[in-house]
C-alpha positions in Angstrom: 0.0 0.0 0.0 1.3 3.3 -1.0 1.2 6.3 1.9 -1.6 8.1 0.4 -3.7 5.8 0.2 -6.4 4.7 3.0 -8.0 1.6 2.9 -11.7 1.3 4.6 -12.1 -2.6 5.1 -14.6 -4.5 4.8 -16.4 -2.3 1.8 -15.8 -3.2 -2.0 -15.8 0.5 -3.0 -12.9 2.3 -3.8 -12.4 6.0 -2.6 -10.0 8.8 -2.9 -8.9 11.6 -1.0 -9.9 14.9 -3.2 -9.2 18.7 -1.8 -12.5 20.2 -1.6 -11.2 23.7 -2.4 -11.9 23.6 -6.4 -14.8 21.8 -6.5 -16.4 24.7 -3.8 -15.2 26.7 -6.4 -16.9 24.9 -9.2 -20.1 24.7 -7.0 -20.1 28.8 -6.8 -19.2 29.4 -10.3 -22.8 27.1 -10.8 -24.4 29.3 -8.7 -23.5 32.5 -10.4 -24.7 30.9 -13.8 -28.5 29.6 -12.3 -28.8 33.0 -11.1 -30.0 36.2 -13.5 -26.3 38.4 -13.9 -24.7 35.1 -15.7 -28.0 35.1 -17.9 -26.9 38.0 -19.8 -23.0 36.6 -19.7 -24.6 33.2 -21.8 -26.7 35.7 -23.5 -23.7 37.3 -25.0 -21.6 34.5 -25.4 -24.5 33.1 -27.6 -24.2 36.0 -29.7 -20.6 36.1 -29.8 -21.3 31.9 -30.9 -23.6 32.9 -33.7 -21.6 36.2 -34.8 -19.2 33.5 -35.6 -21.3 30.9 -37.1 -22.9 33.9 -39.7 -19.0 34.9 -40.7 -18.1 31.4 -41.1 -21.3 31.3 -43.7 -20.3 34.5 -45.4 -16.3 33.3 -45.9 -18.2 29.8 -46.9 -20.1 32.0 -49.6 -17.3 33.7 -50.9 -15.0 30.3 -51.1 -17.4 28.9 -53.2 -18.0 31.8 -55.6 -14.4 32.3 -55.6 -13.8 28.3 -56.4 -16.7 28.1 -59.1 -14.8 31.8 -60.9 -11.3 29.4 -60.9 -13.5 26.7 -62.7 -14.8 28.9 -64.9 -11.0 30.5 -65.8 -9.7 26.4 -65.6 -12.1 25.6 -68.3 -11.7 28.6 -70.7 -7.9 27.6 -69.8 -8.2 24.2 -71.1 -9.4 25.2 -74.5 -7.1 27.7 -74.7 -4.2 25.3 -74.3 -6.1 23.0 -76.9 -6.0 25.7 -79.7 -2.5 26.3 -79.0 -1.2 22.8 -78.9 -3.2 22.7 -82.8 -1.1 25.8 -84.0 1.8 24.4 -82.5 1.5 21.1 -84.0 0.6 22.9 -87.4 4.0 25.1 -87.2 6.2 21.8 -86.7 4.5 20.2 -89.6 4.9 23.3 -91.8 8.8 23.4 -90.0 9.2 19.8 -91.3 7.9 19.9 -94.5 10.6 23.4 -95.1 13.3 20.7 -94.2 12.2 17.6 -96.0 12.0 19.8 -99.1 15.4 21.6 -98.2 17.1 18.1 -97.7 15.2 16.6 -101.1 16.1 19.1 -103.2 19.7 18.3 -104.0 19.7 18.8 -107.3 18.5 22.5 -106.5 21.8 22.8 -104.0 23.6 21.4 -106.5 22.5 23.8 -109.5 22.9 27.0 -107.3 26.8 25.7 -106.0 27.8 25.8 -109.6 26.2 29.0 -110.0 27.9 30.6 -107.4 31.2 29.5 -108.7 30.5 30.6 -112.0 30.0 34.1 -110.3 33.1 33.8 -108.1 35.2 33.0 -111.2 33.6 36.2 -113.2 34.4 38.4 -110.2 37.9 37.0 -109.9 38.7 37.5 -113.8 37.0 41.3 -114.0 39.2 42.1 -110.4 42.4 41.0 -112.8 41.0 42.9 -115.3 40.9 45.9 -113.3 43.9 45.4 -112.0 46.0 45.6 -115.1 44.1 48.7 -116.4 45.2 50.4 -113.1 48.5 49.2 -114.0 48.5 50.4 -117.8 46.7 53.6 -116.4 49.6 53.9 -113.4 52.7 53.4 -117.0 51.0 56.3 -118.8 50.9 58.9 -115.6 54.8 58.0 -115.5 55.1 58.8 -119.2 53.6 61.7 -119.5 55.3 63.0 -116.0 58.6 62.1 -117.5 57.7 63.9 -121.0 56.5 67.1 -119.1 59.8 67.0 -117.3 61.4 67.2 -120.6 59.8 69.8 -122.2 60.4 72.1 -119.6 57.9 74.0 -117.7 55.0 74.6 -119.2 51.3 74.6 -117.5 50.7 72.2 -115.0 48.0 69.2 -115.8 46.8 66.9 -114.0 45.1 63.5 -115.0 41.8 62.1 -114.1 42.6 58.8 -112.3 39.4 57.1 -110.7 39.9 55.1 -107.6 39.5 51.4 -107.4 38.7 50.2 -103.9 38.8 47.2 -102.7 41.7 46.1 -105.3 45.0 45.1 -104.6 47.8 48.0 -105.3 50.7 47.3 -107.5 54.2 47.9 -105.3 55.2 51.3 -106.2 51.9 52.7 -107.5 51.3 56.1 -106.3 48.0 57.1 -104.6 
């Protein structure tokens, strides 16, 4: 036996030692309610109760209007993402198509290399071309410096020489 516990013989009921102090507070705090001031404390905690109960409603309320807008967006959403998954699929074929026809046409690649060599070599023989006129022009400005230094001083001339950019110079060409 433990030393807070009593034992009454004799009796098959069991019984504890209990401080009476809260439950004579309990039994006044009962009092206080059965009587008429507590009435109006119940009375306003059942307001308070159904205050609560009315908000709860409204937020309810505005849940579901707010849950059936989302729908209503969800759905619109879903078609939305329908059409564009058509145009998508409908810009990859056209994408495809562009490439099957780039990769089949060979004979087109083929045709247009051998026109653009053709045009290379043109270029190339009218840059040579070019070039040796410059050259011829570049002999006659000497001859005709030399012959004015010759014939002595006489009126100064000067010759028309049109530039040609983007051509290699000839060493010793003047400007």
């Amino acid at each position: 036996m433990v030393n807070d516990e009593v034992e009454i013989m004799g009796q098959k009921d069991e019984y504890e030692v209990v401080p009476l102090t809260p439950i004579r507070r309990l039994e006044k705090r009962m009092e206080k309610m059965e009587t008429g001031k507590s009435m109006t404390n119940l009375e306003r905690l059942m307001d308070k109760i159904l205050d609560m109960v009315e908000l709860n409603q409204r937020i309810v309320d505005e849940m579901v209007k707010s849950n059936q807008s989302l729908r209503e967006d969800l759905y619109s959403l879903v078609g939305k993402i329908d059409s564009l998954q058509k145009k998508m699929g409908n810009f990859i074929d056209i994408v495809s198509d562009a490439g099957r026809d780039e990769t089949g046409g060979s004979g087109m690649k083929e045709g247009m290399e051998t026109l653009v060599k053709t045009i290379v070599e043109s270029n190339k023989a009218i840059a040579e071309g070019n070039l040796s006129i410059v050259e011829g022009l570049g002999s006659i400005e000497e001859r005709l410096k030399k012959l004015q230094l010759s014939s002595g001083p006489a009126r100064p001339t000067t010759l028309y020489r049109p530039r040609m950019t983007g051509l290699p110079r000839r060493e010793g060409a003047q400007k």
